[in-house]
TIVO-304162 format. One record per residue: y, z, x of N, C-alpha, C in turn. Coordinates in steps of 0.001 Angstrom, whole numbers, plus 500000, padded with zeros to 6 digits. Atoms other than C-alpha are relative to their C-alpha. Layout:
! residues N
YZXYZXYZX...
***
This chain:
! residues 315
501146500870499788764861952107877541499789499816501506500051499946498481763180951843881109499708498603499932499555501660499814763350948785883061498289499420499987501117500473500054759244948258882255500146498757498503500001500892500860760595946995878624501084499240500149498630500712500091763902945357879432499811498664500702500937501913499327761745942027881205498577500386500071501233500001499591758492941249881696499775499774501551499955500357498415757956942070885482498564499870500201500777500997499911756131940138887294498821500873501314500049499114499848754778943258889071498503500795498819500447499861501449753017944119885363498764499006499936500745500707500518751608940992884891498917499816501063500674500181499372749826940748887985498752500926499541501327498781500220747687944575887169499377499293498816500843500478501126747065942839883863499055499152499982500345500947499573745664939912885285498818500194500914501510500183499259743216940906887976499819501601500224500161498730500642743338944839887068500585500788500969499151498913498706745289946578890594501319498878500329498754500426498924748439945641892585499326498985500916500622501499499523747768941904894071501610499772501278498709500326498963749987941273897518499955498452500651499771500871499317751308938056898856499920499683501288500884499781498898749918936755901832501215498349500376499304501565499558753085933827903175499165499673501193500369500746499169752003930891904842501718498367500649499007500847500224754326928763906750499478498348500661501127501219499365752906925047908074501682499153500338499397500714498931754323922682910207500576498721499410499569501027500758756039920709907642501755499440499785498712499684500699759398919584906208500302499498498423500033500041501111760998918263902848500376498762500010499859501607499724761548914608901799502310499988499900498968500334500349764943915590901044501201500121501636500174500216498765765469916311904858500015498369500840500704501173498898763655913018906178501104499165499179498982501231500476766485911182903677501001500492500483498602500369499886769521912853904536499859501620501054499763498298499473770776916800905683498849501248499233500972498926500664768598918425902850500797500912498851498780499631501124770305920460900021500652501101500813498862499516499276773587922016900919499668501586499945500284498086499930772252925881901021498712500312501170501474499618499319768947925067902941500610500598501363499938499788499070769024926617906115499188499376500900500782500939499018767165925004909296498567500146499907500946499154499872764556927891908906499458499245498503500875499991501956763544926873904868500279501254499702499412499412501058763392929551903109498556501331500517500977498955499513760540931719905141500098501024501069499638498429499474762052934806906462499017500842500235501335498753500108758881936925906404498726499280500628501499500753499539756455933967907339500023499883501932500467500461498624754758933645910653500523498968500772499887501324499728755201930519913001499105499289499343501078501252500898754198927317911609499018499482501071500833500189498583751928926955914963499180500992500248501310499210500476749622929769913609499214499269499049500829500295501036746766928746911801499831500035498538500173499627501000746739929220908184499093501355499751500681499252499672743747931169908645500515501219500804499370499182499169745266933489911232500986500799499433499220499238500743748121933876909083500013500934499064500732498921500736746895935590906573499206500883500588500846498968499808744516937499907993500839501065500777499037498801498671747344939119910718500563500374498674499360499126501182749507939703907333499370500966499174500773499716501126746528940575905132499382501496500725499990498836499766746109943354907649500794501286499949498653499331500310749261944654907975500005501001498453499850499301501651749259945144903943498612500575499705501327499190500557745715946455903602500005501685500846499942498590499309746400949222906170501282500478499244498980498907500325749884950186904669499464500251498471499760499800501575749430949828900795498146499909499484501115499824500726745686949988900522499282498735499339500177501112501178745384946608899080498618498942500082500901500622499588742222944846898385499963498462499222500057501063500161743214941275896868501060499460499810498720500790499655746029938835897589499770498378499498499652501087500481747638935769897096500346499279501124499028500806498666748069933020899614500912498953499391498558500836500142751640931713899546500218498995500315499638500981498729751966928319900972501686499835499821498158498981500817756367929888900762500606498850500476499206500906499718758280927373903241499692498562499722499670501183500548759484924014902432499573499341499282500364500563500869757799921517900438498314499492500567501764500111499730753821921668900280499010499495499694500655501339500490752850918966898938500765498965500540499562501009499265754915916753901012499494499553501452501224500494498925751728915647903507499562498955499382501176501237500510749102913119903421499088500759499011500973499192501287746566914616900775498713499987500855500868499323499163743879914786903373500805501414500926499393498656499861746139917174904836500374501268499692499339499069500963747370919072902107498378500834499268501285499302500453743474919600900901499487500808501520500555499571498948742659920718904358500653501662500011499420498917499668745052923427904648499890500980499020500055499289500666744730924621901207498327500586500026500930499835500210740978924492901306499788501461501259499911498333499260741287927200904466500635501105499700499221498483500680743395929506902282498883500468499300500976499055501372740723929546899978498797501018500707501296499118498749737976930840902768500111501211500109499907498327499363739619933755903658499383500693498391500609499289501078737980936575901582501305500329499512499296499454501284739542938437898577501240499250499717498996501575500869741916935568897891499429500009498768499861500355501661742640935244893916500275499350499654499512501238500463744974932919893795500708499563500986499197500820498625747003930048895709501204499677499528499110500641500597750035929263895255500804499183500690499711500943498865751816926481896486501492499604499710498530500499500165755686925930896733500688498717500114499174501643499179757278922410896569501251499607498830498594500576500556759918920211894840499563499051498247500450500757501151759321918895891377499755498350500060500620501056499741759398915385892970498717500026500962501067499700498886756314915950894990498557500525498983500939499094500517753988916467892436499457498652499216500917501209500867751153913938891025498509500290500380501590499562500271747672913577890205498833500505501088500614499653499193746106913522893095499809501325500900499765498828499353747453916692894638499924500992498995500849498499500506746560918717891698498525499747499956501369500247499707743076916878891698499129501041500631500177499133499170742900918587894621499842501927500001499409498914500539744228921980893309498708500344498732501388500228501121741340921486890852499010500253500294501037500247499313738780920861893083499623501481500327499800499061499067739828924189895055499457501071498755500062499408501056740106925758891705498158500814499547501712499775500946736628925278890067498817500479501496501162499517498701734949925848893963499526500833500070500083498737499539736161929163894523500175500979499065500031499097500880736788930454891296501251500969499992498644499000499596740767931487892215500865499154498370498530500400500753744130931091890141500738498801500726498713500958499689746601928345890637500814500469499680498799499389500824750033928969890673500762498822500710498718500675499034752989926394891479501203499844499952498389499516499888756351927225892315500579498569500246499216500968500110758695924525891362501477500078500248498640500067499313762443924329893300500639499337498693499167500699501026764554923723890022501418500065500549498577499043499857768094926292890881500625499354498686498825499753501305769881924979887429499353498783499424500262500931500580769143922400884867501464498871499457498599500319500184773039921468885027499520498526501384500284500966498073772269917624887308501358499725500742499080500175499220775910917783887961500271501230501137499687499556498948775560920514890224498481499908500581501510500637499207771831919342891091500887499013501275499419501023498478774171916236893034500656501000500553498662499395499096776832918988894327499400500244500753500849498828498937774300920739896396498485499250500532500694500978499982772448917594896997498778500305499985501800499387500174769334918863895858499084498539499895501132501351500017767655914888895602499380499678498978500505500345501131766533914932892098500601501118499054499319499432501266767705915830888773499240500440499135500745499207501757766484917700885258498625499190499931501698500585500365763884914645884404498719500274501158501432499478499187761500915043887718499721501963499922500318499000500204761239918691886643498885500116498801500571500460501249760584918094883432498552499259500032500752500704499779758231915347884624498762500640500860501079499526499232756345917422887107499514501293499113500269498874500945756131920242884398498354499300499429501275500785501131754111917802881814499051499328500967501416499817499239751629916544884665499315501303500164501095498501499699750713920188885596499357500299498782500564499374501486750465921571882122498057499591499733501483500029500383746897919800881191499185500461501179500340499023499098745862921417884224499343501545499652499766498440499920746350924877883299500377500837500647499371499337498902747676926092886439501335500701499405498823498886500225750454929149886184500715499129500646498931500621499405753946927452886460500944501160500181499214499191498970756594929536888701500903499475500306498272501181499614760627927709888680500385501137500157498157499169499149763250929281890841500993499175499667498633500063500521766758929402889474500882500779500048498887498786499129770147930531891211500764499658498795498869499753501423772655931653888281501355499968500741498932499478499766775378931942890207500929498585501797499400501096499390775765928411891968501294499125499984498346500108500366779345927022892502499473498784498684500023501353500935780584924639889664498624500175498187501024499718501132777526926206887240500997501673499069499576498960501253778448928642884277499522500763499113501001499209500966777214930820881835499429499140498790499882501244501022776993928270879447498414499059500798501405500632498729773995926945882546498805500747499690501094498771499931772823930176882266498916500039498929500329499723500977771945930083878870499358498925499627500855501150500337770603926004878869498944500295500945500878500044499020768701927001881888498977500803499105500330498787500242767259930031880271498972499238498622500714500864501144766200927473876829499117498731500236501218501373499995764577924309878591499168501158500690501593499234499631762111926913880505499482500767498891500705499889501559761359928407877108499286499236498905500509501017501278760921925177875129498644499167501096501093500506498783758762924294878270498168500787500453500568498750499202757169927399878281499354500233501306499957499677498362757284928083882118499575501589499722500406498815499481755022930895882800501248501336500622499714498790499035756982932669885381501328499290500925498305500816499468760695932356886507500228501206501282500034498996499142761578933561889371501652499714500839498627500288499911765516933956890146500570500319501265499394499326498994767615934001893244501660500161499638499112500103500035770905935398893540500868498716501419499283501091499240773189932607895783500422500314501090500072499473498461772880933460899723500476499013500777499706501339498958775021931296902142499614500072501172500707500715498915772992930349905226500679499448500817499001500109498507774738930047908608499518498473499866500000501577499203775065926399910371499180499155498072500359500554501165774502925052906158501235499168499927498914500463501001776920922661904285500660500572499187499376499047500671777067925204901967501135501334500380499502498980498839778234927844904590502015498729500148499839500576500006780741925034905558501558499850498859499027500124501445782517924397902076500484501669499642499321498610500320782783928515901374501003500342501456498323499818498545784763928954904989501284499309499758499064500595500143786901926495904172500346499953498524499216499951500599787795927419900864499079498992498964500447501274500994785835923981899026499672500907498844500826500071500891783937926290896928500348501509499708499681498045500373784202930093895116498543499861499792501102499238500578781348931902894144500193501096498791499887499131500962781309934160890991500151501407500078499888498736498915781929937741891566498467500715499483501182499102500016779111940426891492499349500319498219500462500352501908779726940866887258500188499276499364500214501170500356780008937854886582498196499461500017501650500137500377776400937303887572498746500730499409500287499259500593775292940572886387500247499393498411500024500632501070776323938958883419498912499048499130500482501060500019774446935836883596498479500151499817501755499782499876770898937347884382500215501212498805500269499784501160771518939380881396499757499474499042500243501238500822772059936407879465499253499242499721501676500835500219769142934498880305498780500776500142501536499346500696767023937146879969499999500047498155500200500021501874767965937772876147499889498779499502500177501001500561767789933754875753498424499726500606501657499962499868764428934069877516499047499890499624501501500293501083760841933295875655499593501788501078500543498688499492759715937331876070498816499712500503501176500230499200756561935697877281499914499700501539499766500712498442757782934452880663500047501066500794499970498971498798757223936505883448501167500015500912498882499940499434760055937624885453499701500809501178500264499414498840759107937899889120501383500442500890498527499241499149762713938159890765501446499837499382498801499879500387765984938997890133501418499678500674499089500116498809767794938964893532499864499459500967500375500530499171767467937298896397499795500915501274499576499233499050766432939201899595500023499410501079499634500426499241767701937905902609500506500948501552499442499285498723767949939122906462502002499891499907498895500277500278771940939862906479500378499508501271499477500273498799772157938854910121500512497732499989500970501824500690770517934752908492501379499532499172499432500406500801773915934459906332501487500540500305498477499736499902777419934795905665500585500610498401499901499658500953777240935812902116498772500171499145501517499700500594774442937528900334500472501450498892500154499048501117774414939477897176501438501477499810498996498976500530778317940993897037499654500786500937500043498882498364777437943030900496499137501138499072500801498727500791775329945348898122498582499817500031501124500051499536771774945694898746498936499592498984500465500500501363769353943793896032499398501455499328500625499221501259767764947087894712501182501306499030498962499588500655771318948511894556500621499325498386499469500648501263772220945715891793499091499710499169501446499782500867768817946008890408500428501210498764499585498404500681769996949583889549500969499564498780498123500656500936773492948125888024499158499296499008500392500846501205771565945504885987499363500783498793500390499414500793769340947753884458500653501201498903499542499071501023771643950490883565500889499453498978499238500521500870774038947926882030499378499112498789501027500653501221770866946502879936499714501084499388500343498271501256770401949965878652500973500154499213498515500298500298773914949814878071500262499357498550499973500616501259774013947241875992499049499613498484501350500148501065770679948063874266499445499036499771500451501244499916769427944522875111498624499762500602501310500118499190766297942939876776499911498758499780500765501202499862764313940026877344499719499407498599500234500204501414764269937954874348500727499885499246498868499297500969766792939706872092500624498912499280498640501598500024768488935582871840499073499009499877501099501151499811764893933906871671499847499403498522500379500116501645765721932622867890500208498031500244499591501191500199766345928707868874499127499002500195500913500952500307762857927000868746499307499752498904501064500412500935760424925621866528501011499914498715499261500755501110763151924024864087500872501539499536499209498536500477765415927437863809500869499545498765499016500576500534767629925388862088499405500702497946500790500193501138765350925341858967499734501287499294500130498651499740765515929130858616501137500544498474498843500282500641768102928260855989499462499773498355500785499805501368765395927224853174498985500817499799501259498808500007763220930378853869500415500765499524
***
């Protein structure tokens, strides 16, 4: 079986969706996260956030895109994108702010959709209002990427992420009557988490139905807390098949409907101290897939535990 049926990539769903190859257009803004302005921030963040590829935040929005949106139209041909708003938390402004900046993503031409990255506490009416507004103007997609990494809240506090399972949950069921595409990132392979994570993580975004999951493998980040605790021993990490494991696992407990934009994390190796088993993400791309062929498995394969399974008993 090739790796087109063994997930739904997220790759796929895009041609289906607006009929060619759709490229990401990061934006990074001059922001930070609330979990920051309370304390250090969660124990993995790095100083940078999480925008390796993005511009300075002292470019324009406007600017940004358009210098990227060149770049990718001259190499790959591409005639419609997505603006990213990628680093830190983007809905953590004033809401005249937050409409300002999004409303100049929408300007630039061949923009489809927006998508906007933040923290499941950071999310209420007014700022999808907004998201609404933008919506019905210009006639684009919504998409919003929600910072979960595990639905386990005892390692939500380890890695002081600032909120637990319910504001996920909670920022889920505001979006939903929306309609906006939902997008949760989730690291499988966080200390203190288990396969046993893997596999609850893998069932509340199913019973949730979360559009589009999008997974990192667990990258330690120089001058971090996290960095920090692995030097000194505080903390292990899982080995390479061990997590190969795990993202097998929650793909076969997976709702086959969910889109599956990433698998690995990619990370500058100069930015860290531990990133993906020293092996290169499309190297363990390779490994995953041949060991899902392997086991003659896929996406799904484990999706038997909603809508009263139980009951399956008087049928």
């Amino acid at each position: 079986m090739n790796e087109k049926f063994l997930y739904r990539k997220y790759s796929d769903y895009l041609k289906e969706k607006y009929g060619e190859k759709v490229y990401k257009l990061p934006i990074n803004l001059p922001i930070s996260c609330p979990n920051r302005i309370a304390g250090t921030g969660c124990s993995f963040c790095a100083e940078v956030g999480t925008g390796f590829e993005a511009m300075s935040n002292t470019v324009s929005v406007s600017e940004q895109m358009l210098s990227t949106k060149e770049l990718i139209s001259k190499k790959y041909k591409a005639k419609k994108f997505i603006a990213y708003f990628q680093n830190y938390t983007n809905t953590f402004m004033p809401l005249k702010q937050f409409r300002a900046y999004v409303y100049e993503a929408a300007q630039v031409s061949d923009i489809v959709e927006i998508s906007i990255s933040t923290r499941p506490d950071c999310i209420n009416y007014e700022y999808l209002e907004v998201l609404k507004e933008i919506q019905n103007q210009f006639g684009i997609s919504i998409t919003i990427e929600l910072g979960l990494q595990t639905v386990n809240y005892h390692t939500l506090d380890f890695i002081d992420r600032g909120h637990g399972l319910a504001e996920y949950i909670d920022a889920v069921l505001q979006i939903k009557p929306y309609g906006f595409t939902i997008c949760t990132h989730i690291i499988l392979n966080l200390p203190n988490d288990t396969l046993r994570d893997s596999i609850e993580t893998a069932k509340i975004l199913s019973a949730l139905r979360i559009d589009i999951v999008k997974l990192h493998s667990l990258y330690i980040a120089k001058n971090t807390k996290l960095c920090e605790q692995y030097e000194d021993g505080t903390i292990r990490l899982c080995s390479k098949e061990e997590y190969l494991k795990r993202v097998i696992t929650f793909l076969e407990y997976l709702s086959p409907e969910t889109v599956v934009e990433r698998l690995f994390s990619r990370v500058p190796e100069e930015d860290s101290v531990f990133s993906n088993w020293n092996t290169s993400w499309w190297k363990l791309q390779d490994e995953l897939i041949e060991e899902m062929n392997f086991q003659n498995t896929y996406q799904g394969k484990k999706y038997n535990y909603l809508n009263g399974s139980a009951l399956h008993y008087f049928v």
